[in-house]
ZADO-1210 file (C-alpha; in nm, 4 decimals, padded with zeros to 6 digits):
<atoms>
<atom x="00.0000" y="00.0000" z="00.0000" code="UNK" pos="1"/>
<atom x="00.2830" y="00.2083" z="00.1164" code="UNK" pos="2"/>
<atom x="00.4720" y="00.1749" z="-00.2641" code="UNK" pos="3"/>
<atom x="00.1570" y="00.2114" z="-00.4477" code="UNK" pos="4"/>
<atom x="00.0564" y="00.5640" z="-00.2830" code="UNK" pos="5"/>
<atom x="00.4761" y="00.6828" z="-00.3274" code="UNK" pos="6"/>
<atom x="00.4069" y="00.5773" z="-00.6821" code="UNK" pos="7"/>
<atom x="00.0964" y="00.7718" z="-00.7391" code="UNK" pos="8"/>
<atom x="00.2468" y="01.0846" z="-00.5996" code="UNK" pos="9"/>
<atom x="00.5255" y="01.0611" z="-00.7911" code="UNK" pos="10"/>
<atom x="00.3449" y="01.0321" z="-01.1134" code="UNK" pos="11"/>
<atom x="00.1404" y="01.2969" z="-01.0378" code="UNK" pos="12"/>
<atom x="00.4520" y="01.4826" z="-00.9356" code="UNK" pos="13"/>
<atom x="00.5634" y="01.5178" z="-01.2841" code="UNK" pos="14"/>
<atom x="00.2691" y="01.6811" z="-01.4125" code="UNK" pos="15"/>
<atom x="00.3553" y="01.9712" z="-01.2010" code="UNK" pos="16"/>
<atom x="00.7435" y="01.9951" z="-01.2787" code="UNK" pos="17"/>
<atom x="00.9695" y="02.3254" z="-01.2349" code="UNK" pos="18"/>
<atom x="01.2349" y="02.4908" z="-01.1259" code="UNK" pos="19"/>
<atom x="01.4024" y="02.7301" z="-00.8993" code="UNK" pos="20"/>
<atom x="01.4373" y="03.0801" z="-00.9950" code="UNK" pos="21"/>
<atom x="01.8062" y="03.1137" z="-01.1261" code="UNK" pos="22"/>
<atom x="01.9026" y="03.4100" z="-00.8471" code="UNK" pos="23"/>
<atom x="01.7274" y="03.2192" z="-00.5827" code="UNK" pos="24"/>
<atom x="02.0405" y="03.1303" z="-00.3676" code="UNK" pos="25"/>
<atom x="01.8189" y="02.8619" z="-00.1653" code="UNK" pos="26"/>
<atom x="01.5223" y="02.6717" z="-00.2444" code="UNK" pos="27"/>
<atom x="01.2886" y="02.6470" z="00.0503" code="UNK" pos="28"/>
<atom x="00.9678" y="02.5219" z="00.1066" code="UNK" pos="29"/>
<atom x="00.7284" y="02.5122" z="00.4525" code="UNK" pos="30"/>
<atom x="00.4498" y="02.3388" z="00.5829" code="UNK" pos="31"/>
<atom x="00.1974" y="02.5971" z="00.6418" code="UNK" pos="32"/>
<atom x="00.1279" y="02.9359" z="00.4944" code="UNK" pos="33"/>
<atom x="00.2414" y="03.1170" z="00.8479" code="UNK" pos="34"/>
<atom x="00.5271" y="02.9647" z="00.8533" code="UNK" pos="35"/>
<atom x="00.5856" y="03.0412" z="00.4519" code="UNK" pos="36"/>
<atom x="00.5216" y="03.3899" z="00.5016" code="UNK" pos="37"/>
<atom x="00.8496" y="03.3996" z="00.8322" code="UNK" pos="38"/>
<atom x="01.0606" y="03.2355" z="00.5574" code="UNK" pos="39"/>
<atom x="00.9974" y="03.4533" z="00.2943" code="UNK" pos="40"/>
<atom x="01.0216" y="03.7447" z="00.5251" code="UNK" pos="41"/>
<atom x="01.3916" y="03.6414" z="00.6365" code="UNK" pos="42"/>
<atom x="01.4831" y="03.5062" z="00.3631" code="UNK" pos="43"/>
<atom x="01.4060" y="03.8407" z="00.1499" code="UNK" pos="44"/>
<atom x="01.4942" y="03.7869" z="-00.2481" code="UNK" pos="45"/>
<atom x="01.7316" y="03.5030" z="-00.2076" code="UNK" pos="46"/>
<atom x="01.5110" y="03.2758" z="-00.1050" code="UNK" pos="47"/>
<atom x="01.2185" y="03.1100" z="-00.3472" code="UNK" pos="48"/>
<atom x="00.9222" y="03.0105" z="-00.0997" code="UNK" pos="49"/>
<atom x="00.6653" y="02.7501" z="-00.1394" code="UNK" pos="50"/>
<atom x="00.4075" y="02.6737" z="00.0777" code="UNK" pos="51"/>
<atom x="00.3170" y="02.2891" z="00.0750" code="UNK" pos="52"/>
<atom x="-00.0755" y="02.4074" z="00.2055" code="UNK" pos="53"/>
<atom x="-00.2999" y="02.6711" z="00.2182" code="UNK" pos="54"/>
<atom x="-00.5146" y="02.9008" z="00.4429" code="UNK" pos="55"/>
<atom x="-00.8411" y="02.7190" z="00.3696" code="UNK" pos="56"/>
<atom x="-00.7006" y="02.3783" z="00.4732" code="UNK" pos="57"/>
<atom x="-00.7940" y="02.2231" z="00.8586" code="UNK" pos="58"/>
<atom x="-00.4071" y="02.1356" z="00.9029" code="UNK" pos="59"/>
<atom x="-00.5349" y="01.8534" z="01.1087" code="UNK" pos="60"/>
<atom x="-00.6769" y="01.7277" z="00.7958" code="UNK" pos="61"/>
<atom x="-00.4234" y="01.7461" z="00.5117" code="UNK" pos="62"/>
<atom x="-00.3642" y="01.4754" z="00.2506" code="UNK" pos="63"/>
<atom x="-00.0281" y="01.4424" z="00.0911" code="UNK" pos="64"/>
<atom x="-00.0690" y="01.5021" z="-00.2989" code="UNK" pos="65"/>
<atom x="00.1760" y="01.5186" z="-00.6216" code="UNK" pos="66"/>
<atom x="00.1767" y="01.8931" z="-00.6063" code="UNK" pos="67"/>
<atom x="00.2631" y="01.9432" z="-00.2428" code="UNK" pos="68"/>
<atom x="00.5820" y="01.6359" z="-00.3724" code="UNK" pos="69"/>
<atom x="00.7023" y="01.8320" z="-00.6695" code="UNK" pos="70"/>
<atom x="00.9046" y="02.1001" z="-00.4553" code="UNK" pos="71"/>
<atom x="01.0455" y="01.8799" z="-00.2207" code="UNK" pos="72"/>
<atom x="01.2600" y="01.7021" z="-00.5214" code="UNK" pos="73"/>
<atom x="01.4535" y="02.0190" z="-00.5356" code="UNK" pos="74"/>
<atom x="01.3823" y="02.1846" z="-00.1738" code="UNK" pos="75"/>
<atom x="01.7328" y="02.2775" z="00.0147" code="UNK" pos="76"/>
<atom x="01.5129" y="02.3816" z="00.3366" code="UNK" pos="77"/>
<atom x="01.2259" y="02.2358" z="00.4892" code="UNK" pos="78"/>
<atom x="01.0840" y="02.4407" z="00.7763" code="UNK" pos="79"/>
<atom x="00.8214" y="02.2857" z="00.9220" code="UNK" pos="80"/>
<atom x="00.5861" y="02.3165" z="01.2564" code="UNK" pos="81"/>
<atom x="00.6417" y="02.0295" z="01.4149" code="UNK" pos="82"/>
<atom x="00.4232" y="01.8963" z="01.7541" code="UNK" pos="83"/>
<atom x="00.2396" y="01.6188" z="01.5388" code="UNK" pos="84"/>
<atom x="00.0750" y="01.8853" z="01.3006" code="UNK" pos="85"/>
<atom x="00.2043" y="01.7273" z="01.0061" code="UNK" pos="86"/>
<atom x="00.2417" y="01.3441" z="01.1271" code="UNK" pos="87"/>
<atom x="-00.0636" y="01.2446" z="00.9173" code="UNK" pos="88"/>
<atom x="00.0679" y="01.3573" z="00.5596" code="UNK" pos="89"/>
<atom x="00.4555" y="01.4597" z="00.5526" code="UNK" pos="90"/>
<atom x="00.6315" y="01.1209" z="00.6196" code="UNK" pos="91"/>
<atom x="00.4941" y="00.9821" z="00.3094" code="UNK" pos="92"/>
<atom x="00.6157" y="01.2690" z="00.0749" code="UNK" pos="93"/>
<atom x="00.9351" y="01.2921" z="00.2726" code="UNK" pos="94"/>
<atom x="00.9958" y="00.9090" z="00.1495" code="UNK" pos="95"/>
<atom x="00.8778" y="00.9783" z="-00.1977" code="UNK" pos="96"/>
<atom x="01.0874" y="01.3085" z="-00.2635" code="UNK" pos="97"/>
<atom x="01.3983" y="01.1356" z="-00.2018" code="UNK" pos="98"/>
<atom x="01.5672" y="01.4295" z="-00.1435" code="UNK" pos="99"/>
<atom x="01.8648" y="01.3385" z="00.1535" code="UNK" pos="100"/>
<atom x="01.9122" y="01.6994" z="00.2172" code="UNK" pos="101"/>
<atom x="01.5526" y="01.7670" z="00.4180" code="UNK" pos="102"/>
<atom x="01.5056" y="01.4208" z="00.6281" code="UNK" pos="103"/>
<atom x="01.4560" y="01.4883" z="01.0184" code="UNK" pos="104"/>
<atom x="01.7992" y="01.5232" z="01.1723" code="UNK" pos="105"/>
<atom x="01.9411" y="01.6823" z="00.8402" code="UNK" pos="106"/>
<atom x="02.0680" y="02.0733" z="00.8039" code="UNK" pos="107"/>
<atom x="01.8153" y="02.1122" z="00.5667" code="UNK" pos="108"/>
<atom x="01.5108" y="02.0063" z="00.7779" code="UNK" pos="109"/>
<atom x="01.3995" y="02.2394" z="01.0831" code="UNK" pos="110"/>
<atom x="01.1313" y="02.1949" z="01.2639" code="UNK" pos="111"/>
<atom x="01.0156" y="02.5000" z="01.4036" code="UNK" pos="112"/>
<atom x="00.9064" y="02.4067" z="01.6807" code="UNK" pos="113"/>
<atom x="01.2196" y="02.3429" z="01.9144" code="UNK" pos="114"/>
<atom x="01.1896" y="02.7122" z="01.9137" code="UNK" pos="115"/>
<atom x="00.9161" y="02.7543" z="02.1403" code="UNK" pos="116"/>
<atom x="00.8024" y="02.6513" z="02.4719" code="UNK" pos="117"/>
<atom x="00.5273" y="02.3912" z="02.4602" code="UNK" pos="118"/>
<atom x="00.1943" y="02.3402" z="02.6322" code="UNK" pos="119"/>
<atom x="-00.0454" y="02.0675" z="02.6724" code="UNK" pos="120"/>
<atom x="00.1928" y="01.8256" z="02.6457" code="UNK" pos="121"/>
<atom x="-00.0042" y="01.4636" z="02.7272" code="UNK" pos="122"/>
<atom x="00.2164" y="01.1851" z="02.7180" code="UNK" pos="123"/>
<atom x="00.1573" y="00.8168" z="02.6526" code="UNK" pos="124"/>
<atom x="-00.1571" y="00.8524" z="02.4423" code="UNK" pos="125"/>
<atom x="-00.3219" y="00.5996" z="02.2347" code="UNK" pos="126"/>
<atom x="-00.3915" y="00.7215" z="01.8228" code="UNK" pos="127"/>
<atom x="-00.6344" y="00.7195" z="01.6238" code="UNK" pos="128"/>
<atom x="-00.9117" y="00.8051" z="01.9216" code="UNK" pos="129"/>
<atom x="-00.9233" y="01.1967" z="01.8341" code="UNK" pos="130"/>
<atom x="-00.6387" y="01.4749" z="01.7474" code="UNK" pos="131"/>
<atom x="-00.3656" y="01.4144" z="02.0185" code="UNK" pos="132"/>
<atom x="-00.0971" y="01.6308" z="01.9784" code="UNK" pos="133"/>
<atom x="00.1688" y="01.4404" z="02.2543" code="UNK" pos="134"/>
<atom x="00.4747" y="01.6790" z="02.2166" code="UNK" pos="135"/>
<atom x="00.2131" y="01.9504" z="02.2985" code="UNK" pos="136"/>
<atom x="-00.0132" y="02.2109" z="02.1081" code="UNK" pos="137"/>
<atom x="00.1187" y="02.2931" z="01.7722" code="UNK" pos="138"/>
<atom x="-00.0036" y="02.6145" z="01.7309" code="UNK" pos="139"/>
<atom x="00.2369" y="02.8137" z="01.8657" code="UNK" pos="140"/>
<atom x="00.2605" y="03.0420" z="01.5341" code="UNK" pos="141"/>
<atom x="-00.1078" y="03.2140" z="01.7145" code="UNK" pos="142"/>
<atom x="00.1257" y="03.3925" z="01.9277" code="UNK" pos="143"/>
<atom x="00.3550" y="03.6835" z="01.7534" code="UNK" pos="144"/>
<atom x="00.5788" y="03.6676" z="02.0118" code="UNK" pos="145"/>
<atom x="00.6454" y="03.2907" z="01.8908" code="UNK" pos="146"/>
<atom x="00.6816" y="03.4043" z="01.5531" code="UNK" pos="147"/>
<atom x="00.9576" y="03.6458" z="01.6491" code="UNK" pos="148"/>
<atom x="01.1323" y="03.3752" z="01.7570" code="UNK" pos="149"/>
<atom x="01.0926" y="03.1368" z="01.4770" code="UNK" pos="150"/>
<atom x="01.2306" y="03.4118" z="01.2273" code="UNK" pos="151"/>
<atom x="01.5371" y="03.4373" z="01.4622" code="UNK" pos="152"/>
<atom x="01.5702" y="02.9905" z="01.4261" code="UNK" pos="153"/>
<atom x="01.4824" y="03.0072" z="01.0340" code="UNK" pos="154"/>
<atom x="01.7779" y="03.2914" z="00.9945" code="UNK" pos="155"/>
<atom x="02.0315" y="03.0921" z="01.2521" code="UNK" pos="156"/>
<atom x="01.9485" y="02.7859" z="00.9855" code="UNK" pos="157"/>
<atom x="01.9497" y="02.9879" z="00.6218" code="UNK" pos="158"/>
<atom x="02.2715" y="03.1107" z="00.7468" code="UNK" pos="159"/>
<atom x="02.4210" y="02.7436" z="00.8074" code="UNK" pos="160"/>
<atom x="02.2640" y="02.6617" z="00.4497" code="UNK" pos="161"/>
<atom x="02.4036" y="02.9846" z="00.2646" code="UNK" pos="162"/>
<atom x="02.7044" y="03.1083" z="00.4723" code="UNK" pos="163"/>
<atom x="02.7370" y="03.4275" z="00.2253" code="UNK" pos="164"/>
<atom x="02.4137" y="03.5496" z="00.2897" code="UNK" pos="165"/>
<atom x="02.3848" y="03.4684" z="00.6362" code="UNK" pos="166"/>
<atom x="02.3766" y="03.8740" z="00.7636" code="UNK" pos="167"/>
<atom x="02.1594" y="03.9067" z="00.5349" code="UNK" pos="168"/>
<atom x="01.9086" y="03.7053" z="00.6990" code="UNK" pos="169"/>
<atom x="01.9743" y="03.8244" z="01.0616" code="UNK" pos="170"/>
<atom x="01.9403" y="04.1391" z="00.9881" code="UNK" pos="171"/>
<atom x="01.5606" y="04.0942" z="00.7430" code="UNK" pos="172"/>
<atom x="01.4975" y="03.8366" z="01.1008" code="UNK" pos="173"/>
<atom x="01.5709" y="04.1445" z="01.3175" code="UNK" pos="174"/>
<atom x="01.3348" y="04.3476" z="01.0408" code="UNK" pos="175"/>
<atom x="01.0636" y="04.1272" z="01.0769" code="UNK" pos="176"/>
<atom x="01.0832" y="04.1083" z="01.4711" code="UNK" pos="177"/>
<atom x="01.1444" y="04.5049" z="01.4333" code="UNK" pos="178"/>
<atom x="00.7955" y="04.5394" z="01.2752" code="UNK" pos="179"/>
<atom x="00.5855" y="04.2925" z="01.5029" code="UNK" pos="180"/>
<atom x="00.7096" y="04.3956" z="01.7891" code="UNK" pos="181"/>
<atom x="00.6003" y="04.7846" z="01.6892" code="UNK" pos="182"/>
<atom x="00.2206" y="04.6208" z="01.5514" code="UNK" pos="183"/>
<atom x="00.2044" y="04.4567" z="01.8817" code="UNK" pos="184"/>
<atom x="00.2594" y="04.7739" z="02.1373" code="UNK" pos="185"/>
<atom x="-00.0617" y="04.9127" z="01.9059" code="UNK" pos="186"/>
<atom x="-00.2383" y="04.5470" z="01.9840" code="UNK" pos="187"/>
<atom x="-00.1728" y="04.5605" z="02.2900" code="UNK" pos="188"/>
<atom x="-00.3076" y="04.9016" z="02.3959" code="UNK" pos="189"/>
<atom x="-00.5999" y="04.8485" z="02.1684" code="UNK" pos="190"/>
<atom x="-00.6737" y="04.5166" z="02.4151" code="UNK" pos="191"/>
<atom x="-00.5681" y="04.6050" z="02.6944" code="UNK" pos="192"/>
<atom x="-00.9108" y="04.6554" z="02.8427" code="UNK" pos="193"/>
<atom x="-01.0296" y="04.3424" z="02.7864" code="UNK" pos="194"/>
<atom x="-00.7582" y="04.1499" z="02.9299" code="UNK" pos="195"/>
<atom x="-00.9475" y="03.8486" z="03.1292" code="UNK" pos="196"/>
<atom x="-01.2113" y="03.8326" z="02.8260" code="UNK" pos="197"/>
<atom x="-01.3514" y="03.4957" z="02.8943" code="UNK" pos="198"/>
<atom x="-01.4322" y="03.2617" z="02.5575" code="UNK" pos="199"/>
<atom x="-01.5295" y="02.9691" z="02.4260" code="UNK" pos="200"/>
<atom x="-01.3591" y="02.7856" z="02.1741" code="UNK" pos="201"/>
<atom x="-01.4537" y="02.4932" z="01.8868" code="UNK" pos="202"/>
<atom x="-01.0778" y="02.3285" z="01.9460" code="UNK" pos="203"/>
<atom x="-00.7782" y="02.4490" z="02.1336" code="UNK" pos="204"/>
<atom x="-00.6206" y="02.6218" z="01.8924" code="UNK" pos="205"/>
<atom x="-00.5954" y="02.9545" z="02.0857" code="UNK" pos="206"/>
<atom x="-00.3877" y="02.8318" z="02.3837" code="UNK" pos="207"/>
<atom x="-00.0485" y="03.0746" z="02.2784" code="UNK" pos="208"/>
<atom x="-00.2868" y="03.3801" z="02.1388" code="UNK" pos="209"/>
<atom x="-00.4869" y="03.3393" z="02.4551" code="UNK" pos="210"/>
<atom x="-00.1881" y="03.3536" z="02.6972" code="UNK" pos="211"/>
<atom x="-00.0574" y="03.6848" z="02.4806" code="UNK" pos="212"/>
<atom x="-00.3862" y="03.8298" z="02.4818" code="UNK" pos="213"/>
<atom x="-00.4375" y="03.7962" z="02.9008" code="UNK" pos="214"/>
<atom x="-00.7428" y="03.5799" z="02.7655" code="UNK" pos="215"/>
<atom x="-00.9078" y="03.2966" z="02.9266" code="UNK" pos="216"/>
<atom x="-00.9918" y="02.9760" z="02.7306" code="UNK" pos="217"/>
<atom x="-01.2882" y="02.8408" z="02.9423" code="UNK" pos="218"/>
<atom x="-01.3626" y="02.5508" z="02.7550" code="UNK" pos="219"/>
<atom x="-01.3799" y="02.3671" z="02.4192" code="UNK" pos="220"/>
<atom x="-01.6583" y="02.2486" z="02.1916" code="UNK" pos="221"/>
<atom x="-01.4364" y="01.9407" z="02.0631" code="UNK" pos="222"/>
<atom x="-01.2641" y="01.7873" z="02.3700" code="UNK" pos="223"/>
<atom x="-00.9577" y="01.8166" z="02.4679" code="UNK" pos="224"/>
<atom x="-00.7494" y="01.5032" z="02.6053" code="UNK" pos="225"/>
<atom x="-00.8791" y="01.3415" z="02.9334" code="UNK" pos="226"/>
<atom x="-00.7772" y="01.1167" z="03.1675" code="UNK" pos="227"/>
<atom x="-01.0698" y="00.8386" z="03.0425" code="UNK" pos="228"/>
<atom x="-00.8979" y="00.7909" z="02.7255" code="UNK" pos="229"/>
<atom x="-00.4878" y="00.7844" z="02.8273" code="UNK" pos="230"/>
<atom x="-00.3058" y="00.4503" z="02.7231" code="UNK" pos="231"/>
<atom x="00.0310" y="00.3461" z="02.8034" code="UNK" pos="232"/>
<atom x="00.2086" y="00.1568" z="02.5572" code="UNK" pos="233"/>
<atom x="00.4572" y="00.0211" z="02.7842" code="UNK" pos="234"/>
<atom x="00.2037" y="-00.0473" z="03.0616" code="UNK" pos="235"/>
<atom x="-00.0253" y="-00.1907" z="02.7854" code="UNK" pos="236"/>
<atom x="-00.3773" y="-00.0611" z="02.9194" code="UNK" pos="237"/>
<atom x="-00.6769" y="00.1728" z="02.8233" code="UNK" pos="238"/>
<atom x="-00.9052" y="00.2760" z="03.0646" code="UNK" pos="239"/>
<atom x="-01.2182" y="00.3186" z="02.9776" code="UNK" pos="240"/>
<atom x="-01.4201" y="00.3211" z="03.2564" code="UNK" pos="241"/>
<atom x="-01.4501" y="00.7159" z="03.1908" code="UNK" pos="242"/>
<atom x="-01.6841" y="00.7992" z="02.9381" code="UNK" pos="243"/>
<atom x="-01.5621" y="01.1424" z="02.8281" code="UNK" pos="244"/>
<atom x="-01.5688" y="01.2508" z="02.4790" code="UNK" pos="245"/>
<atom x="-01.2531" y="01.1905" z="02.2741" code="UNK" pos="246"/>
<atom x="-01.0315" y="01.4596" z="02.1877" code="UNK" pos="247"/>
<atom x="-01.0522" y="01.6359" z="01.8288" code="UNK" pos="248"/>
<atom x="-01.3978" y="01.3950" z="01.7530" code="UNK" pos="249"/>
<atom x="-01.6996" y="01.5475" z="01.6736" code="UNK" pos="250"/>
<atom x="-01.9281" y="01.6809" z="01.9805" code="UNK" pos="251"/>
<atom x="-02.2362" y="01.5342" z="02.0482" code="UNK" pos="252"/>
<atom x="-02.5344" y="01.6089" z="02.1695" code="UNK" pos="253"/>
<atom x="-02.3995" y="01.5693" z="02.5456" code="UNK" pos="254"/>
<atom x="-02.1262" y="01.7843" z="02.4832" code="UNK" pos="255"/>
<atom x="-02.2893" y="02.0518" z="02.3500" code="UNK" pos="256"/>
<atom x="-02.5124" y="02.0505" z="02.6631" code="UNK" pos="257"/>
<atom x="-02.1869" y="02.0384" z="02.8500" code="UNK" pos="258"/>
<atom x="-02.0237" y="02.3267" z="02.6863" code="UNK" pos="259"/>
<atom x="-02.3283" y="02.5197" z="02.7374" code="UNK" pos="260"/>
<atom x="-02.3407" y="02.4966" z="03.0900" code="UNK" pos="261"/>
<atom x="-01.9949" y="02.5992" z="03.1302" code="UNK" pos="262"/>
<atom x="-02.0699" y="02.8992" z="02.9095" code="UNK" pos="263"/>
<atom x="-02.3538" y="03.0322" z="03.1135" code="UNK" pos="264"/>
<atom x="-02.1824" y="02.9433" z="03.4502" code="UNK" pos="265"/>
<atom x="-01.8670" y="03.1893" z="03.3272" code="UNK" pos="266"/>
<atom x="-02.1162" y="03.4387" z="03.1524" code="UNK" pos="267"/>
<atom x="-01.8953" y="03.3551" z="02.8959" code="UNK" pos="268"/>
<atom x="-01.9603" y="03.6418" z="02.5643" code="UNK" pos="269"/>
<atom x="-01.7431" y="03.4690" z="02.2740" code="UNK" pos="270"/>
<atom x="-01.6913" y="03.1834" z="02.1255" code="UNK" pos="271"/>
<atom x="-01.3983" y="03.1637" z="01.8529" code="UNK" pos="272"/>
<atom x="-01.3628" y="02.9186" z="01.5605" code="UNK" pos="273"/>
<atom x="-01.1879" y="02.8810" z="01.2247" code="UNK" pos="274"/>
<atom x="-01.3977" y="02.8746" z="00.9152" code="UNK" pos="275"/>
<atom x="-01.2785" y="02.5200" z="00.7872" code="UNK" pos="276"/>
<atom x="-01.4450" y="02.3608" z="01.1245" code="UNK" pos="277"/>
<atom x="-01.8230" y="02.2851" z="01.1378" code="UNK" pos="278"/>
<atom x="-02.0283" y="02.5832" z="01.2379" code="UNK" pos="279"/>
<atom x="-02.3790" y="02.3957" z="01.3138" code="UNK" pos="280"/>
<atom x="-02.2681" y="02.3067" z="01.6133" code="UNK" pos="281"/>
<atom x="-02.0779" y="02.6288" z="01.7153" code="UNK" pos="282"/>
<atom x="-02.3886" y="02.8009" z="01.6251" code="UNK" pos="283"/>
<atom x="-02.5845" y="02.6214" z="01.8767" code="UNK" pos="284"/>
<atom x="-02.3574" y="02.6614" z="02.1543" code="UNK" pos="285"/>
<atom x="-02.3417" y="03.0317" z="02.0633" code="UNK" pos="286"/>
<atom x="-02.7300" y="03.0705" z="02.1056" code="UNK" pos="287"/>
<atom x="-02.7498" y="02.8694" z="02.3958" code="UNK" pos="288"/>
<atom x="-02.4920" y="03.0637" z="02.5762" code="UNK" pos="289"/>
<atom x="-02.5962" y="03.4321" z="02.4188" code="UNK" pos="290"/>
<atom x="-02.2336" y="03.4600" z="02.2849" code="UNK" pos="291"/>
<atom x="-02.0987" y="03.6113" z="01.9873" code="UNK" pos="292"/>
<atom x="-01.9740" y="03.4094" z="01.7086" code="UNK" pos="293"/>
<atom x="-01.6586" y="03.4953" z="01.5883" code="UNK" pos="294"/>
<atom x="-01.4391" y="03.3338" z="01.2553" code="UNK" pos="295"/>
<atom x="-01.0856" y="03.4153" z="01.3590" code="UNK" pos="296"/>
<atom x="-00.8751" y="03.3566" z="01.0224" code="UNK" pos="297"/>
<atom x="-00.6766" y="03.0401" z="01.1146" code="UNK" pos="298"/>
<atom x="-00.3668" y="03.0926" z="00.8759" code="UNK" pos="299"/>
<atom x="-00.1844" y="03.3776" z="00.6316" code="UNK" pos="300"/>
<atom x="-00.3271" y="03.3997" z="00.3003" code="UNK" pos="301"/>
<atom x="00.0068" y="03.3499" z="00.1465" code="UNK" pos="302"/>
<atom x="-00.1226" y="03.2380" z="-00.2012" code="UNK" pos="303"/>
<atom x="-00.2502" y="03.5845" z="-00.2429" code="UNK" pos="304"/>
<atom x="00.0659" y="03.7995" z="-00.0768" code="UNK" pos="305"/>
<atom x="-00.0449" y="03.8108" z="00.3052" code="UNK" pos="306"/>
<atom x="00.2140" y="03.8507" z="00.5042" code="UNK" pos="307"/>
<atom x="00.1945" y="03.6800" z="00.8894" code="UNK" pos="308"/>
<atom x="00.1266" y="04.1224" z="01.0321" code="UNK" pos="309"/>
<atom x="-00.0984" y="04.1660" z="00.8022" code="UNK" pos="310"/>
<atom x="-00.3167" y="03.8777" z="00.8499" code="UNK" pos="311"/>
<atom x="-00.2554" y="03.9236" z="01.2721" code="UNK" pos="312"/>
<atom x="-00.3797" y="04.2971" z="01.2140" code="UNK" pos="313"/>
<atom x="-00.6989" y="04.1518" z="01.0770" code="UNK" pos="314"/>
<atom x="-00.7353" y="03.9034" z="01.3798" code="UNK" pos="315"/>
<atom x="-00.6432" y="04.1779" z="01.6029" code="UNK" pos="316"/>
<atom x="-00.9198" y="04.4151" z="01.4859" code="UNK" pos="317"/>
<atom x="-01.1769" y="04.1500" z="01.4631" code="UNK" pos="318"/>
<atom x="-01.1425" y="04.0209" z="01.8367" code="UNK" pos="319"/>
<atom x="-01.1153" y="04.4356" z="01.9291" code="UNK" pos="320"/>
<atom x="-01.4823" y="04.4899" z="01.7858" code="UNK" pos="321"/>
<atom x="-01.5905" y="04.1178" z="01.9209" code="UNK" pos="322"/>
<atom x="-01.4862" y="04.2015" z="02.2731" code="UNK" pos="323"/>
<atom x="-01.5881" y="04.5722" z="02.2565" code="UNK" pos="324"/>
<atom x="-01.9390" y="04.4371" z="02.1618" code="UNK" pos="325"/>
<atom x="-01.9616" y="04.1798" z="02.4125" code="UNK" pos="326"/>
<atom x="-01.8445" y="04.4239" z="02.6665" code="UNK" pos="327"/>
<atom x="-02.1336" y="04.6661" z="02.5631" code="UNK" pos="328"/>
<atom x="-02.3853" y="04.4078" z="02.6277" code="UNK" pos="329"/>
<atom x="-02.3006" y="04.2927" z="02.9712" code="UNK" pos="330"/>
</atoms>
């Protein structure tokens, strides 16, 4: 099964060849379009960029496909997020591309992550019951401060890959961190006064923006991991004499009722989610609480030019007006 699907990508690999941009000093590609736009940002006009997915993609829920193959043939740096996030699709294209110079443990892969301090960290979990995320929540790149620091790690690495250019990327790194940090003085006095907003969320996706917002997650729509459903694989057991809902599954009815209660009890006046998740049910947790709904854009738009500021000034504005309104009704 495993040769038949690297032979389908491969075929439909070559139906999507090309090449790197003769001045392009490195060829890099990245997992996700926030993590694109850092790279591209650092590694200024000597570095082509491809993102392997897009902004409209669940990045739980990727498939590995010949176009997302193609660049990796010729890629000198992977960057990618790391935490799990890409566990379900990149190994297979990693194998196919059979390119030496981006396996794990290689110069020319970095995984982004080692940059950043983790959270949620659950270890000793059973797959394939929900979206566990053991080395902890991957989406650290919610958080600019995070990103700051991930420009500073993907200029440290495109100056081991390209030693000529390497001040050039330290210095577009200290650019980019130059910029954010400016965008987020203005972020943070425009939020300021609604440090302690309480919300509700469809998965825990918000755990970094949350803790650089002063923002309190109360509790998700899809559940989170739980002591009912840990397994040990060297102690060999599952207990399931805890009948919570597995994590990153689908809520039902009971849930929903849950989450409800725990929005009323906390007065709770938001509820965030990402446009590529199910809004039905969001909806009717949103009613049932008497909380706004609000679709926080999940990832930078970097097929059409975002950059990761602009997309986080968008965010920034649309929570401002969420919480101002929710504020105005209490």
């Amino acid at each position: 099964m495993l040769r038949k699907l690297i032979f389908v990508l491969l075929f439909a690999a070559t139906l999507f060849v090309g090449a790197a941009p003769a001045q392009a000093a490195v060829y890099a590609a990245a997992t996700t379009p926030d993590l694109a736009s850092v790279l591209k940002a650092v590694g200024g006009n000597t570095v082509t960029v491809v993102s392997l997915t897009t902004s409209a993609q669940d990045p739980h829920a990727v498939s590995a496909t010949g176009p997302m193959l193609e660049p990796l043939h010729q890629t000198d740096l992977l960057v990618v997020n790391g935490m799990d996030l890409e566990s379900g699709w990149l190994p297979i294209l990693l194998v196919a591309a059979h390119n030496s110079k981006i396996q794990p443990g290689q110069r020319g892969y970095l995984d982004c992550s080692e940059f950043v301090p983790s959270t949620d960290a659950v270890a000793n979990l059973e797959t394939g019951m929900g979206a566990y995320h053991p080395d902890g929540n991957p989406h650290y790149m919610t958080d600019p401060r995070r990103a700051i620091e991930v420009a500073h790690g993907i200029a440290a690495r495109l100056g081991e890959i390209d030693l000529p250019h390497a001040e050039y990327y330290r210095e577009n790194a200290a650019e980019f961190a130059a910029r954010l940090e400016d965008a987020m003085a203005a972020w943070n006095r425009q939020l300021a006064p609604y440090r302690g907003t309480k919300a509700i969320t469809y998965h825990r996706s918000f755990t970094y923006l949350f803790d650089y917002l002063g923002w309190v997650d109360v509790v998700n729509i899809v559940a989170q991991v739980n002591e009912g459903y840990r397994l040990s694989y060297r102690e060999g057991w599952v207990d399931v004499t805890n009948p919570l809902p597995r994590p990153g599954l689908p809520p039902d009815s009971a849930r929903l009722d849950e989450v409800i209660a725990d929005g009323r009890r906390d007065s709770v006046r938001l509820l965030l989610i990402e446009p590529f998740y199910p809004h039905m049910a969001a909806e009717l947790v949103a009613n049932g609480v008497g909380a706004r709904l609000v679709d926080f854009l999940p990832a930078v738009r970097f097929e059409n030019g975002e950059t990761y500021l602009e997309r986080f000034e968008r965010n920034m504005t649309r929570l401002e007006q969420a919480a101002q309104a929710a504020a105005a009704e209490k």
